[in-house]
mmCIF file of the C-alpha atoms, coordinates in Angstrom:
data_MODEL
# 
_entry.id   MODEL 
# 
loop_
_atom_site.group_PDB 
_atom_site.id 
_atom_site.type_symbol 
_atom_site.label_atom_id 
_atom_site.label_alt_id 
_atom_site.label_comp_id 
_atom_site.label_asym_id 
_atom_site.label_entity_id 
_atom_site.label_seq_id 
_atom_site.pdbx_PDB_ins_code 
_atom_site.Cartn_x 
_atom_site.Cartn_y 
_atom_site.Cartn_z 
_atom_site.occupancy 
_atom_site.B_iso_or_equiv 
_atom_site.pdbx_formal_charge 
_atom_site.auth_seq_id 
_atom_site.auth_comp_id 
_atom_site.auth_asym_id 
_atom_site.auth_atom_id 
_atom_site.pdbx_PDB_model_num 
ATOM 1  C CA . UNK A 1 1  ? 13.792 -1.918  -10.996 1.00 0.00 ? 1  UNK A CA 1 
ATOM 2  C CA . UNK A 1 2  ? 13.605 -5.633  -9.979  1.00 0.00 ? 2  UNK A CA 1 
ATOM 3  C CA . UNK A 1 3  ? 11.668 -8.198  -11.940 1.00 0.00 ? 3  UNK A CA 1 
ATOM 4  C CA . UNK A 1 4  ? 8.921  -10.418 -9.857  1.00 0.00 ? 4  UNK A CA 1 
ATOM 5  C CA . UNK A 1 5  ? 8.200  -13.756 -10.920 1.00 0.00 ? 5  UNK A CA 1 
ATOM 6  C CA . UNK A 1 6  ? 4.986  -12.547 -12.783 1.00 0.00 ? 6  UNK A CA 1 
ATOM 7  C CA . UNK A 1 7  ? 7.283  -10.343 -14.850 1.00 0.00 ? 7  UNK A CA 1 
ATOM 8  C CA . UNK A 1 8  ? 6.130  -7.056  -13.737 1.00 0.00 ? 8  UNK A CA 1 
ATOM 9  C CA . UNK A 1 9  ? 8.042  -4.609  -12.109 1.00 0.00 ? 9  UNK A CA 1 
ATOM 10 C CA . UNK A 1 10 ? 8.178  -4.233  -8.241  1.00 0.00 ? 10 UNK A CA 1 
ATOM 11 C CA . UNK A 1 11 ? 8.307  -0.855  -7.363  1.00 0.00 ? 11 UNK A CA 1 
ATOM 12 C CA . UNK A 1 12 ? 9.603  -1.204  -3.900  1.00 0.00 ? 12 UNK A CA 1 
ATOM 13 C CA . UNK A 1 13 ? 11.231 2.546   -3.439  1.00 0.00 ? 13 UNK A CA 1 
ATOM 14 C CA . UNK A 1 14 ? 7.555  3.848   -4.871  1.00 0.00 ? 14 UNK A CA 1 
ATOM 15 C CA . UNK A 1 15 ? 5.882  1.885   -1.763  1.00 0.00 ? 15 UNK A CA 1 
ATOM 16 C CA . UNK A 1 16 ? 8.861  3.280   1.051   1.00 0.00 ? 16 UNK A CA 1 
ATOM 17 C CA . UNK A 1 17 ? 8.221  6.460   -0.135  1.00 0.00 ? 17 UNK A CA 1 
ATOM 18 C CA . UNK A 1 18 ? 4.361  6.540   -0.578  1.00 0.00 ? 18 UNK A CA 1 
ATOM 19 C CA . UNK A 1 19 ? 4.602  4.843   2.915   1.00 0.00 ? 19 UNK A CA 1 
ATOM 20 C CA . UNK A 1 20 ? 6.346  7.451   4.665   1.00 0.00 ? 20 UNK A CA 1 
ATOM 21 C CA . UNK A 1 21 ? 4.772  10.438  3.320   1.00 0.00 ? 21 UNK A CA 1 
ATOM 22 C CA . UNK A 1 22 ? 1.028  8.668   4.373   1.00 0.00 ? 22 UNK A CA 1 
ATOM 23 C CA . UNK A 1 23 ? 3.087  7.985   7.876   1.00 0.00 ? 23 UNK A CA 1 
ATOM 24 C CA . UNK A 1 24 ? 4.136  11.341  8.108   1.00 0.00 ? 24 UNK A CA 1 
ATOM 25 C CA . UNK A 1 25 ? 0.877  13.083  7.386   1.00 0.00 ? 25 UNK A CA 1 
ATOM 26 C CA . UNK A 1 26 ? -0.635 10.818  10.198  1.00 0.00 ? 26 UNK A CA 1 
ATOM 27 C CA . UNK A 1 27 ? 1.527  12.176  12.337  1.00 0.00 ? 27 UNK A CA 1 
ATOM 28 C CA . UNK A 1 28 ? 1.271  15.919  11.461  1.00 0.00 ? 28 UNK A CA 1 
ATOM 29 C CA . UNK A 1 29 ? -2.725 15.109  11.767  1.00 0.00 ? 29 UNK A CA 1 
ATOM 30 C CA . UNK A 1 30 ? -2.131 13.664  15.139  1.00 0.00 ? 30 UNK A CA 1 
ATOM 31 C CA . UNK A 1 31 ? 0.045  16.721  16.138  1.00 0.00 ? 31 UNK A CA 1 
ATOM 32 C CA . UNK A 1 32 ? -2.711 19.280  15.500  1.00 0.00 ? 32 UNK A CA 1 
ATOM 33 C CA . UNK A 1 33 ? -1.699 20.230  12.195  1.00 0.00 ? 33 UNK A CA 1 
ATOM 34 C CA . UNK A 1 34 ? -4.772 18.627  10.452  1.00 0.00 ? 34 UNK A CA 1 
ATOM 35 C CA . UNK A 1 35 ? -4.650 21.110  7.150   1.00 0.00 ? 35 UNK A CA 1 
ATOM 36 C CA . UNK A 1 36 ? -1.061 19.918  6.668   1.00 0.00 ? 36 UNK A CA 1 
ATOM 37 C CA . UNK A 1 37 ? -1.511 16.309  7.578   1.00 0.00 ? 37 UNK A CA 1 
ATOM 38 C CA . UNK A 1 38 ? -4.266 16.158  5.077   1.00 0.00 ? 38 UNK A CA 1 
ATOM 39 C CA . UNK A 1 39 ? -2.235 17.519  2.236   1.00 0.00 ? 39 UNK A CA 1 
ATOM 40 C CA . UNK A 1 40 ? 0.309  15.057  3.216   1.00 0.00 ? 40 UNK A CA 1 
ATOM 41 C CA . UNK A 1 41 ? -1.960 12.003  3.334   1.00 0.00 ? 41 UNK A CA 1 
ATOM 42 C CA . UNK A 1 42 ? -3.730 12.783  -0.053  1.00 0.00 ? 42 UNK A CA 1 
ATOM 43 C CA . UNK A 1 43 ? 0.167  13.230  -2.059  1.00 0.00 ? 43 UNK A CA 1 
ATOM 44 C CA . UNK A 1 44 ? 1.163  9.830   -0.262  1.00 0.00 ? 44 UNK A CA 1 
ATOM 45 C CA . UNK A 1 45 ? -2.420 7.951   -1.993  1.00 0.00 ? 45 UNK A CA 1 
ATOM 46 C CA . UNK A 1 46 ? -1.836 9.702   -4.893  1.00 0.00 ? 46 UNK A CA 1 
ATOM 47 C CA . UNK A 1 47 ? 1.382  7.989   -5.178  1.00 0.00 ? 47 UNK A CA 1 
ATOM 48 C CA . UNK A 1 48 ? -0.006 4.717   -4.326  1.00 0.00 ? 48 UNK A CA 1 
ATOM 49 C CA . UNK A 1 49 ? -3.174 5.211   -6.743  1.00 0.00 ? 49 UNK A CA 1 
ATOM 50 C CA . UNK A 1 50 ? -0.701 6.270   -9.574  1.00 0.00 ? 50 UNK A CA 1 
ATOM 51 C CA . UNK A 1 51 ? 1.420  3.129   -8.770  1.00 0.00 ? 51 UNK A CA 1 
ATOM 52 C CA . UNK A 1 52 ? -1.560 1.105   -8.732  1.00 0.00 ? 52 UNK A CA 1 
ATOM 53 C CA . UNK A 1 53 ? -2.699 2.116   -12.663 1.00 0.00 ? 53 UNK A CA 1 
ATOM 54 C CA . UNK A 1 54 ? 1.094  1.690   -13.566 1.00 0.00 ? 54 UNK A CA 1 
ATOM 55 C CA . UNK A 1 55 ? 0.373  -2.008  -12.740 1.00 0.00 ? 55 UNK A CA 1 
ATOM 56 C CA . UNK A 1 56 ? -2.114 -2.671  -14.663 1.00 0.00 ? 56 UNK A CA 1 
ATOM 57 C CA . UNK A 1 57 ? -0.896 -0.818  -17.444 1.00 0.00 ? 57 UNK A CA 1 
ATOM 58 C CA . UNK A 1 58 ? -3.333 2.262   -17.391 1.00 0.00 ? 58 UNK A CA 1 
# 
């Protein structure tokens, strides 16, 4: 993983991938498949919340 200039790690593939999976459960929402899209969008801030305590070192 790349270094920032603060020192702490940027976790750039974390924040595609939590992106996309948040993206895609908007869509399946948005395509009637609200059960599915939910699932989707919870895993996706899951990611992001987990990536947020990795940060500050929780």
């Amino acid at each position: 993983m790349k270094k920032n200039k603060a020192g702490q790690s940027s976790f750039v593939l974390i924040d595609i991938i939590a992106g996309l999976v948040v993206i895609a459960g908007g869509v399946l929402i948005a395509l009637s498949y609200a059960n599915l899209g939910v699932v989707f969008t919870s895993v996706g801030l899951l990611i992001e919340a987990i990536k947020f305590l990795a940060r500050s070192g929780l």
